[in-house]
C-alpha positions as CSV (number, residue, x, y, z in Angstrom):
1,X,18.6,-5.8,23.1
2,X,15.0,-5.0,22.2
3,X,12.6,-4.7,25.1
4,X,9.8,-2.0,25.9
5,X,12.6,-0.1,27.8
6,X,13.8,0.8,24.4
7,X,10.8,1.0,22.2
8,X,10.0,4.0,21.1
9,X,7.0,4.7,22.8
10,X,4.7,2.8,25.5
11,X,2.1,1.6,23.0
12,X,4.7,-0.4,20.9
13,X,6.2,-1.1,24.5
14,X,4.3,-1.9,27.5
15,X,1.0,-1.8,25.6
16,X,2.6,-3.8,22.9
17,X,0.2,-6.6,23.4
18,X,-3.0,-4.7,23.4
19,X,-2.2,-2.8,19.9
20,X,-1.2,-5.6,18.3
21,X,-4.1,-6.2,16.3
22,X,-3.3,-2.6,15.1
23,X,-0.3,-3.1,13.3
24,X,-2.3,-4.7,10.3
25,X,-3.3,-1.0,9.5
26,X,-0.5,1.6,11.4
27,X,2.5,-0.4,10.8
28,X,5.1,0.8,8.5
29,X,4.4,-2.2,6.4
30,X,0.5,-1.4,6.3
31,X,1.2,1.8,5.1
32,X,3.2,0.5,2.3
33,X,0.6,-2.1,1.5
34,X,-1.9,0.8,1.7
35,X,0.2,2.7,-0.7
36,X,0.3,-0.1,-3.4
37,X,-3.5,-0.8,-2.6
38,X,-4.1,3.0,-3.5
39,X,-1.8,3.3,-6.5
40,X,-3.5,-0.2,-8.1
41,X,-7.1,0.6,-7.2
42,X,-6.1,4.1,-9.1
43,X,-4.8,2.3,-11.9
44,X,-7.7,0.2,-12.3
45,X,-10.2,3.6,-11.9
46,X,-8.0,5.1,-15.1
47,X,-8.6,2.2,-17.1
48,X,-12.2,2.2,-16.4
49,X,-12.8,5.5,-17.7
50,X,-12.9,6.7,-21.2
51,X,-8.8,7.2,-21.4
52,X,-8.3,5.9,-25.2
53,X,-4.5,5.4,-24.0
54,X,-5.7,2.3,-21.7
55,X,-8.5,1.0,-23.7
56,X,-5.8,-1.5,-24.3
57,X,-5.7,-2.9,-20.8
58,X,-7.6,-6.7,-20.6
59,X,-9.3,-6.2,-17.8
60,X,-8.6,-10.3,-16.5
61,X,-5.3,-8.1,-15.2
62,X,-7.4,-6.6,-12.7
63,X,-7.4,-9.6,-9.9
64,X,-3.4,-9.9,-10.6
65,X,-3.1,-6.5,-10.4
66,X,-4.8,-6.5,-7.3
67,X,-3.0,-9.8,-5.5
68,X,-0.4,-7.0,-5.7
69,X,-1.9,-5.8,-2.0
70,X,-3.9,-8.7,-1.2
71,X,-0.7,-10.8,-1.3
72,X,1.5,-8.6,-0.4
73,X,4.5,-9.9,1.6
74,X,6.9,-8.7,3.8
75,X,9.8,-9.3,1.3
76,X,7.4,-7.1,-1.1
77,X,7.4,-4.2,1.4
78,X,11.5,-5.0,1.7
79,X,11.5,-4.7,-2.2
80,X,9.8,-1.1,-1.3
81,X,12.2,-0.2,1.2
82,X,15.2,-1.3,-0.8
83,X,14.0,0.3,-3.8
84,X,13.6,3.8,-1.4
85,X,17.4,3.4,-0.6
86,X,17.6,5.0,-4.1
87,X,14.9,7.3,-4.8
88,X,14.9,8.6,-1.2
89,X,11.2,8.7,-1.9
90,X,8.9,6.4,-0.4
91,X,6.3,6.9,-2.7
92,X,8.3,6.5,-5.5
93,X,9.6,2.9,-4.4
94,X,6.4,2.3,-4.4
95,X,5.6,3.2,-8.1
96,X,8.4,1.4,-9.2
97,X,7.8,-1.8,-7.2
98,X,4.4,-1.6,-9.2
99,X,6.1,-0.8,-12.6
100,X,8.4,-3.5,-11.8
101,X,5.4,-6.1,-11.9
102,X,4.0,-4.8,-14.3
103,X,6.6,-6.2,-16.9
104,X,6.3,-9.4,-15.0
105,X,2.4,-9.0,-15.9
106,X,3.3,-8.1,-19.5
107,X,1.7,-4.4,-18.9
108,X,5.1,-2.4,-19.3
109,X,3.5,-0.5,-22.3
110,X,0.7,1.0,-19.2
111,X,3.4,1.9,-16.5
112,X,3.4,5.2,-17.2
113,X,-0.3,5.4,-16.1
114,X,1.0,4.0,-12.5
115,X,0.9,7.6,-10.3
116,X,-0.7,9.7,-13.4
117,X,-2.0,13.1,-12.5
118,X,-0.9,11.7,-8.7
119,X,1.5,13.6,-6.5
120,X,2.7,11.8,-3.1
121,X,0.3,13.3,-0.8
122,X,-2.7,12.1,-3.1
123,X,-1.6,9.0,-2.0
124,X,-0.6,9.2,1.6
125,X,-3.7,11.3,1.5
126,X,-5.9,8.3,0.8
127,X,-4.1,5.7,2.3
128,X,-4.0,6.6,6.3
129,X,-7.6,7.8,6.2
130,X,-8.2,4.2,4.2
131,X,-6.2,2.6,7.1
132,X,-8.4,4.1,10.3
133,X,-11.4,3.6,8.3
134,X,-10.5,0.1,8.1
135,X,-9.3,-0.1,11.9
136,X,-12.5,1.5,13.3
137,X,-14.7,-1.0,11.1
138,X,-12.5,-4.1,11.8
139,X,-11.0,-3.7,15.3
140,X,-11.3,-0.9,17.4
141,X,-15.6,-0.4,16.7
142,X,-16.4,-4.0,17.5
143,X,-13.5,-4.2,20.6
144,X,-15.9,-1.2,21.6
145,X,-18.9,-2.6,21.5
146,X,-18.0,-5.7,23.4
């Protein structure tokens, strides 16, 4: 039985209700999205650069490349998880949940260019600091100022 007895600590227990708005950007799931959000806007920064190797990219991919975060799901963050049940990496589910759709998008010949040059903490590196920025601008500044 789940209750704030068993949670792991008092803000996801008793303060449950007063963090709530927080989850969107400390969650396990908004890390993940933050992850994909990183490797895609990365992605996107290679292609716009002089690499002759992605001149190839259209880039009309770029807004379905990025409804990869903006859309992202719960079962996509699943995908992520299930996918880490293999690597044991978390931030290699994520690179392949993005290679994955990029077949779907008909950009398999670019998926090497997913994590390029990028080790794991580049990523997590970006991605929390991404997420508080984020918090402070959206929730917890204006909650202050009110």
């Amino acid at each position: 039985m789940s209750t704030a007895l068993h949670a792991i600590t008092p803000v996801d227990g008793r303060y449950a209700s007063k963090t709530e708005a927080l989850s969107q950007y400390f969650s396990e799931f908004a890390l993940i999205k933050y992850r994909v959000r990183v490797e895609i806007e990365y992605f996107i920064a290679l292609c716009e650069s002089d690499l002759p190797q992605l001149n190839g990219v259209d880039h009309k991919h770029f807004k379905a490349l990025r409804g990869l975060y903006k859309n992202f799901t719960t079962a996509d963050a699943q995908k992520i998880k299930d996918i880490e049940k293999v690597t044991n990496h978390d931030v290699k589910a994520v690179e392949y949940f993005i290679k994955e759709a990029f077949e779907a998008l008909g950009l398999s010949q670019f998926q090497e260019f997913i994590h390029f040059g990028l080790t794991s903490q580049d990523i997590n590196n970006t991605s929390v600091p991404l997420s508080v920025k984020e918090a402070l601008e959206e929730v917890i500044c204006p909650s202050i100022e009110q």
